[in-house]
C-alpha positions as CSV (number, residue, x, y, z in Angstrom):
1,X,62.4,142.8,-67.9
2,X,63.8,145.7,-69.9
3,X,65.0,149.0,-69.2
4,X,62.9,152.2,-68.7
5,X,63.6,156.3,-68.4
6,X,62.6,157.9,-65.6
7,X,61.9,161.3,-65.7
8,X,64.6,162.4,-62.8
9,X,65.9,159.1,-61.1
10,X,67.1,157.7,-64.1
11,X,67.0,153.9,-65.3
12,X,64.2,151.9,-63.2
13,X,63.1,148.0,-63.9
14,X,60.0,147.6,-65.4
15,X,58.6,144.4,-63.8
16,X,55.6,143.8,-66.1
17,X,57.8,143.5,-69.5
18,X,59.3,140.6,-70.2
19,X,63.1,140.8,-72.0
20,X,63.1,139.1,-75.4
21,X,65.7,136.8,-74.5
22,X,63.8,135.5,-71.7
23,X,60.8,135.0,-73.4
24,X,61.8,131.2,-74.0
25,X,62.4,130.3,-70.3
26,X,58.5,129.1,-69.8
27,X,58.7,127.3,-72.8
28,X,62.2,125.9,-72.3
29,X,62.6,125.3,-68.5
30,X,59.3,123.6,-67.3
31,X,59.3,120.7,-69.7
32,X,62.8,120.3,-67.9
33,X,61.2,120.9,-64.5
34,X,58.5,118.6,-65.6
35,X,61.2,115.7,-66.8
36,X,63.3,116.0,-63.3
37,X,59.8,115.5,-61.0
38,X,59.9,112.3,-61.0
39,X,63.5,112.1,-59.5
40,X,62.4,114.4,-56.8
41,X,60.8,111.6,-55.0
42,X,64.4,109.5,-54.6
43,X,65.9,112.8,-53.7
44,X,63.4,113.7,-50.8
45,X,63.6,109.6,-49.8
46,X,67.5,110.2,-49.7
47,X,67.3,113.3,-47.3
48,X,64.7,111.7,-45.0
49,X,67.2,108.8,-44.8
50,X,70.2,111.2,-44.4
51,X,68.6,113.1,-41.9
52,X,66.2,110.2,-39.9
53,X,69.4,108.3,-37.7
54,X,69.0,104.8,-38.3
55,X,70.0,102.3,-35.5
56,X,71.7,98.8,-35.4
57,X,70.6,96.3,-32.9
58,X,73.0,94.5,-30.6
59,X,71.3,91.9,-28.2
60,X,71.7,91.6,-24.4
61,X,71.2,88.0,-23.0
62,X,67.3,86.9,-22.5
63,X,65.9,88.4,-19.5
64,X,67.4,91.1,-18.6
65,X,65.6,94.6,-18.4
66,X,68.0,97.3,-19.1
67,X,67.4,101.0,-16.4
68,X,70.2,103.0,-17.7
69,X,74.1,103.9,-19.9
70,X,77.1,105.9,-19.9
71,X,78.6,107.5,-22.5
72,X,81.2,104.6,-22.9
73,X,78.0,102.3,-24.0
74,X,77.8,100.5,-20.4
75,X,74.4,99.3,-19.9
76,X,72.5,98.6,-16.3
77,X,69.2,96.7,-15.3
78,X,67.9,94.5,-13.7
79,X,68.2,90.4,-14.6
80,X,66.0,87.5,-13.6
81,X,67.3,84.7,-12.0
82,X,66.6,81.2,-10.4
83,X,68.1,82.7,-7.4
84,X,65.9,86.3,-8.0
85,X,66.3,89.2,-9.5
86,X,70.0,90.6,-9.9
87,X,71.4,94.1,-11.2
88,X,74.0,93.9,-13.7
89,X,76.3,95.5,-15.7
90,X,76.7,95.1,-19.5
91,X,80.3,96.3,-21.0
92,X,81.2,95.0,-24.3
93,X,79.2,91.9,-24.8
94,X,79.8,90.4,-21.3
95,X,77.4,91.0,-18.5
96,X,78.2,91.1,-14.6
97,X,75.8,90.3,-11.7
98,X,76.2,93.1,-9.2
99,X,75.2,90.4,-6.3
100,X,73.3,91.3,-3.0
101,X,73.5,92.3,0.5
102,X,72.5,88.7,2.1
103,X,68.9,89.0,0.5
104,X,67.7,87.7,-2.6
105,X,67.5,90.3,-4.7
106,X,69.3,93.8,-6.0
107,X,69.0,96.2,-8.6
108,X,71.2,98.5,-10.8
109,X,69.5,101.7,-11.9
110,X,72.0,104.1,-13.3
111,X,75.9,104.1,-14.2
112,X,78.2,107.5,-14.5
113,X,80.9,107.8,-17.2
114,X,83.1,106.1,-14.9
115,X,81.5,103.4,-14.3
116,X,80.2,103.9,-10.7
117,X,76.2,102.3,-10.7
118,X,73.5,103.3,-8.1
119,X,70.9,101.0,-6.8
120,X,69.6,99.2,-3.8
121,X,69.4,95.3,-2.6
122,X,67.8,93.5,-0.3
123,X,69.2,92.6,3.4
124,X,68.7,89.2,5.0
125,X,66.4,91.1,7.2
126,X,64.0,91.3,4.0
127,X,64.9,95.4,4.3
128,X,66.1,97.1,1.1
129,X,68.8,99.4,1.3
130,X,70.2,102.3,-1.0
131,X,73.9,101.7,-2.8
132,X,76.7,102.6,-4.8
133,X,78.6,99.8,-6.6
134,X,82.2,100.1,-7.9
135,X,84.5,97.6,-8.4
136,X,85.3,97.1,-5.2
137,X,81.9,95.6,-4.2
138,X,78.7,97.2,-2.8
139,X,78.6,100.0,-0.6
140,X,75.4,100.4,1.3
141,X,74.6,104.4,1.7
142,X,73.9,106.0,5.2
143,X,70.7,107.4,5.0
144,X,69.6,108.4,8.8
145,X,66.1,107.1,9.9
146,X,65.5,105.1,7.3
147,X,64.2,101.7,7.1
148,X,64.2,101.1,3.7
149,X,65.9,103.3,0.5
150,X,66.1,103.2,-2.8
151,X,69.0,104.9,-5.3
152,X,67.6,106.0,-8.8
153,X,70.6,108.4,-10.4
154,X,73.8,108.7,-9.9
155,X,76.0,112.2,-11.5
156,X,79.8,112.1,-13.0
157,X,80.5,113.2,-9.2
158,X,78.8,110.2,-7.4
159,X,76.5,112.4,-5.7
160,X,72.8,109.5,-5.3
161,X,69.4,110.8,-5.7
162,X,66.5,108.2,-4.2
163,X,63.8,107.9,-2.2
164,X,64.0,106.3,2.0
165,X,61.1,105.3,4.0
166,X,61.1,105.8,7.5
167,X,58.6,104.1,10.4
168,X,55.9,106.2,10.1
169,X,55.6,105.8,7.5
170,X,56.7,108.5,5.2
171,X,58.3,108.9,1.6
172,X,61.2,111.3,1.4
173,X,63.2,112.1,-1.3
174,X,67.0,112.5,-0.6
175,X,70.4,113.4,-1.9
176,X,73.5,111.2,-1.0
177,X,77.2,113.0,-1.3
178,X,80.5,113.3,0.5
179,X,79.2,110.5,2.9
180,X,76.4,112.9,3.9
181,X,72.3,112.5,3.2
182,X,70.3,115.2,2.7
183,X,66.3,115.2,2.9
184,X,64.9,117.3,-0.2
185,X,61.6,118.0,1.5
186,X,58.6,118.3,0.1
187,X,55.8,120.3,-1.9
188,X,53.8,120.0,1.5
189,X,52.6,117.0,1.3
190,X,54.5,113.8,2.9
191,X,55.7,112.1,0.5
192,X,58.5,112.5,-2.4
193,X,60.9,110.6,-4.6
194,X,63.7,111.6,-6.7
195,X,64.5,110.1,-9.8
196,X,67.2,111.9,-11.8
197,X,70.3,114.3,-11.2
198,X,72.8,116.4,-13.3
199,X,76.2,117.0,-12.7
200,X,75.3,120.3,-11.2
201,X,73.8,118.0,-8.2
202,X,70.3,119.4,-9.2
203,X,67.5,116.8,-8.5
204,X,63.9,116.4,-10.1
205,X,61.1,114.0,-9.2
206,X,57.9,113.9,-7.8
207,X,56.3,114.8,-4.5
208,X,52.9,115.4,-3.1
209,X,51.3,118.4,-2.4
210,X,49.1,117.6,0.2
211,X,48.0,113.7,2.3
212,X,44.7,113.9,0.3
213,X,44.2,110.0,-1.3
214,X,45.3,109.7,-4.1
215,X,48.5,112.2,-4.0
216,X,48.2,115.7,-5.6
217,X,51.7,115.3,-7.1
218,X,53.5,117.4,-9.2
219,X,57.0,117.0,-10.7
220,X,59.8,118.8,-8.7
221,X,63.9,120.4,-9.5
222,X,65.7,120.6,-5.9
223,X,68.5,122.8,-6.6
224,X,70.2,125.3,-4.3
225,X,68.5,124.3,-1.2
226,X,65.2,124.6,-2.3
227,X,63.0,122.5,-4.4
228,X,61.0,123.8,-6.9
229,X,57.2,123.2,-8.5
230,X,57.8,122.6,-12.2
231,X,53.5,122.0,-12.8
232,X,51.4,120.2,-15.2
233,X,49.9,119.6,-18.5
234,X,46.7,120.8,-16.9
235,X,45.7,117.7,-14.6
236,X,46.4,117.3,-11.1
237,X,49.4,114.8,-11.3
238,X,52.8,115.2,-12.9
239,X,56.6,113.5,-12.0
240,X,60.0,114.3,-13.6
241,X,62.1,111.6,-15.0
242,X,65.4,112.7,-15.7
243,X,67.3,116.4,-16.0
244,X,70.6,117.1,-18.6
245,X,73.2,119.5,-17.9
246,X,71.3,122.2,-19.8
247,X,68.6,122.2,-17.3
248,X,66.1,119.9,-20.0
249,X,63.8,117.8,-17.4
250,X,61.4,114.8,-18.9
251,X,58.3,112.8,-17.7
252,X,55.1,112.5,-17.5
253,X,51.8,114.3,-16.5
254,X,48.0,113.7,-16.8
255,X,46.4,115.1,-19.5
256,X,42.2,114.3,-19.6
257,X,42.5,111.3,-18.0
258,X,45.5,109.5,-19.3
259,X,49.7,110.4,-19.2
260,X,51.7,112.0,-21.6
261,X,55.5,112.5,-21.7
262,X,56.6,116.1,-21.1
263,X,59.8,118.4,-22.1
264,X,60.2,121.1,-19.4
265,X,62.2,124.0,-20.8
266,X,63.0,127.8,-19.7
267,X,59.9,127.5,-17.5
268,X,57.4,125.6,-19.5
269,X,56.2,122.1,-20.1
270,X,55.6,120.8,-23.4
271,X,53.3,117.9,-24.1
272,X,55.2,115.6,-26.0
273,X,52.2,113.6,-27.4
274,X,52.2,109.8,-28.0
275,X,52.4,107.4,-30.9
276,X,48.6,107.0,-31.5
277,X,47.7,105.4,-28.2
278,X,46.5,106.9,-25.2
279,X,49.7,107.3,-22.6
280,X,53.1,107.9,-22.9
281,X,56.4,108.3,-20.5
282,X,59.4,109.8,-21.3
283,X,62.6,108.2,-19.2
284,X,65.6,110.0,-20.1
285,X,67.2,113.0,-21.9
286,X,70.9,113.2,-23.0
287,X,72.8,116.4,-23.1
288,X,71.8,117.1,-26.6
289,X,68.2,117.1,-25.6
290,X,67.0,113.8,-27.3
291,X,64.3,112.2,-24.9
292,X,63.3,108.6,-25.1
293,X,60.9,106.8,-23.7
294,X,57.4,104.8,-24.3
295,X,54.2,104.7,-25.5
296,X,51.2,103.2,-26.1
297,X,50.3,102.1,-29.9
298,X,47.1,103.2,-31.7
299,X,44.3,101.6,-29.9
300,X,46.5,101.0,-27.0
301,X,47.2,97.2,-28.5
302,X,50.7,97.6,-27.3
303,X,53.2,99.8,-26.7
304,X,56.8,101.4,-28.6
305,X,59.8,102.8,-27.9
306,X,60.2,106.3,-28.9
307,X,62.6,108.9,-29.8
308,X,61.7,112.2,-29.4
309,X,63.6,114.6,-31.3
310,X,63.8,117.8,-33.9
311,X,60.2,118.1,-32.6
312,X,58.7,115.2,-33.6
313,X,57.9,112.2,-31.7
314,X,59.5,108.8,-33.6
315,X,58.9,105.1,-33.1
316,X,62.5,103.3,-33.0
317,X,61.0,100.4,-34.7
318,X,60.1,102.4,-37.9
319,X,64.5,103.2,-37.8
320,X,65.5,99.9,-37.3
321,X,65.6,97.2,-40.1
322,X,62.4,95.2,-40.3
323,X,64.3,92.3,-41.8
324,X,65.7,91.5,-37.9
325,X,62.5,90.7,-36.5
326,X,62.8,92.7,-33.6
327,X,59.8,94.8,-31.6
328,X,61.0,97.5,-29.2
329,X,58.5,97.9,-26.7
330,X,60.8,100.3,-24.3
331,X,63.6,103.2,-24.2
332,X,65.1,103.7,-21.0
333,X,68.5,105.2,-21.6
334,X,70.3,107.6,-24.3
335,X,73.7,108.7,-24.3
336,X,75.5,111.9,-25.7
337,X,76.6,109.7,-29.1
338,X,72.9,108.8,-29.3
339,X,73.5,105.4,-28.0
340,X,69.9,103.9,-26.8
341,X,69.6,101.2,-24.0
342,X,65.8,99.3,-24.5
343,X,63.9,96.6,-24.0
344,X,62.4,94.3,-27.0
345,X,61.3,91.2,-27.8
346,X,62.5,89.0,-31.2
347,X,60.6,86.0,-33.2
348,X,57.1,87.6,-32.1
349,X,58.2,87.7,-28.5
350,X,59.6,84.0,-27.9
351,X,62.9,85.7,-27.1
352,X,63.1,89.0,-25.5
353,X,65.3,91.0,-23.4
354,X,67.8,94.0,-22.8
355,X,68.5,95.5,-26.4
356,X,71.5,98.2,-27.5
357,X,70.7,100.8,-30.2
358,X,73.8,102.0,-31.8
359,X,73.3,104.8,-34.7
360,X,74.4,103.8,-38.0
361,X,76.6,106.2,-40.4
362,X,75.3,109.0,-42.1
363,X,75.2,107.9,-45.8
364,X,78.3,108.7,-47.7
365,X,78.4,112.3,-49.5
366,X,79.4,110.6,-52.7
367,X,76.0,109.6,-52.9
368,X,74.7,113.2,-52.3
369,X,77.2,114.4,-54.7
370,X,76.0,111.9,-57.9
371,X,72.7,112.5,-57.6
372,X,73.0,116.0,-57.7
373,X,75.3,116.1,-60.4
374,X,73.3,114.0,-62.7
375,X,70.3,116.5,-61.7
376,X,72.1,119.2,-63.1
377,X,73.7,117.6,-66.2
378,X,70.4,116.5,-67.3
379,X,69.2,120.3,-66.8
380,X,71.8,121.7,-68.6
381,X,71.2,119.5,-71.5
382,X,67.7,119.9,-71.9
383,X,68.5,123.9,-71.6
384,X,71.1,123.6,-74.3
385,X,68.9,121.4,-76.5
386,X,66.3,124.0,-76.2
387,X,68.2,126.9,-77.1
388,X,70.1,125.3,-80.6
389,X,66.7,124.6,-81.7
């Protein structure tokens, strides 16, 4: 552009004439332009692989079907025996049987970051009853007029969110704390379960809105005393999963005739989609708002574990190396450092079990920075070239 007068604002650009001195820049820069294209496509690979985590895959013995983990990598689930089914705990590489309470079988649904695991196990009576397990053993939880219960989350301050069943029977949804049970209610039907809890002791679930058959169930939050209707995606059934400290809340809801996982979020509930198949089910969210769960595959032939994050719905196995064999079919657990307790099978399913994800380093800057500096050497050249000729 050059310079013109203006009658009485002075010097103004003149847009639509070109300086001499710039006239070369079409002539010199796109055959430059032209000669970096095709290292665009290594440079776009390297930032989709910068900013895509990849994960590492650490096995858990055969058989065991991981429910939840703490922030220390602690995984719990649920492990079949000769004897029956067993909760454990994984810490390290070594897995712990939680034992029972003089039935066969018990259960280990969710661990704090100290370690303390809810869950429930069977009496000799055949009854299954609601409990906390520490190191010193299992403690069975008080929960009045109840003939069996059921412990789903547990919060940083112990506080148990299930579901008891009394005589009747009914379904209630409760909150165990300080040695005292509390009965969430209901949406007005008679029958609700909880499922997840934050350290603010707010609970979410699902509960019916009337006794029609089947339920009219929507997903609930119970905090403050009351519990709230978070909706649907437009269907007549929805259920919460799991609720961060930020007040994020995951699940699922029907959506024309099938389930789709959900984000709830300053009052509204996103569809999160699926991975080509019909359903999906989200199970947990971490305090950074990464939500994992399930889905079904493209013409429901199986299903994947996904990672739902930035927006975007991803299949674990496409971040995980193909080269190790492994199909993850399930994500039931993330922690704050984006560690990922799932379920998978190995060898086209002749081995599969309880599965850690741990997130690989972010490739090294160096790489970033010799890329980029080659890009711009080779620019510079082809410039300078241009101009001495």
């Amino acid at each position: 552009m050059r310079l013109k007068q203006g009658a009485a604002s002075g010097p103004i650009l003149d847009p639509f004439t070109p300086r001499k001195d710039h006239a070369m820049f079409p002539r010199t820069l796109l055959p430059t332009l032209l000669l970096l294209a095709p290292l665009l496509a290594p440079l776009a690979s390297l930032a989709a692989t910068r900013y895509a985590t990849r994960y590492t895959v650490t096995s858990l013995p055969a058989n065991t079907n991981p429910l939840g983990i703490n922030n220390a990598g602690q995984i719990v689930g649920d492990l079949a025996t000769a004897e029956g089914q067993r909760g454990f705990t994984w810490s390290g590489g070594t897995l712990a049987t939680m034992g029972t309470l003089g039935g066969a079988d018990s259960s280990a649904v969710a661990i704090n970051q100290a370690g303390q695991v809810a869950g429930h196990a069977r009496l000799a009576s055949g009854a299954m009853r609601a409990l906390r397990h520490t190191g010193a053993g299992l403690v069975e939880l008080a929960i009045p007029a109840s003939t069996d219960s059921f412990a789903h989350a547990i919060n940083d301050a112990g506080q148990i969110a299930g579901q008891y069943v009394t005589a009747i029977p009914s379904y209630r949804a409760f909150l165990y704390g300080g040695g005292v049970s509390t009965d969430l209610g209901t949406l007005g039907g008679d029958f609700a379960s909880a499922a997840g809890i934050n350290n603010a002791g707010h609970v979410v679930g699902v509960s019916a809105l009337d006794d029609s058959s089947p339920y009219l169930a929507h997903a609930f939050l119970y905090a403050n005393g009351s519990m709230t209707d978070l909706g649907t995606l437009g269907g007549s059934y929805s259920a919460a999963t799991d609720i961060n400290d930020a007040g994020l809340v995951v699940g699922h809801a029907w959506v024309q005739g099938s389930e789709h996982a959900f984000l709830y979020a300053n009052g509204k509930m996103t569809d999160l989609g699926t991975l080509g198949g019909r359903r999906s089910f989200a199970h947990a969210v971490n305090q950074g708002g990464q939500v994992v769960g399930r889905s079904d595959t493209p013409g429901d032939a199986g299903s994947a574990a996904f990672l739902y994050q930035g927006a975007a719905l991803i299949d674990l196995n496409t971040l995980i190396d193909p080269a190790l064999g492994y199909s993850v079919h399930n994500a039931t657990g993330i922690n704050d450092s984006g560690q990922i307790a799932a379920y998978g099978c190995r060898l086209e399913g002749s081995e599969c079990g309880g599965l850690l994800l741990q997130p690989s380093p972010a490739p090294e800057p160096g790489a970033w920075a010799m890329l980029l500096a080659g890009l711009g050497m080779l620019g510079w050249c082809r410039l300078r070239g241009a101009r001495m000729t």
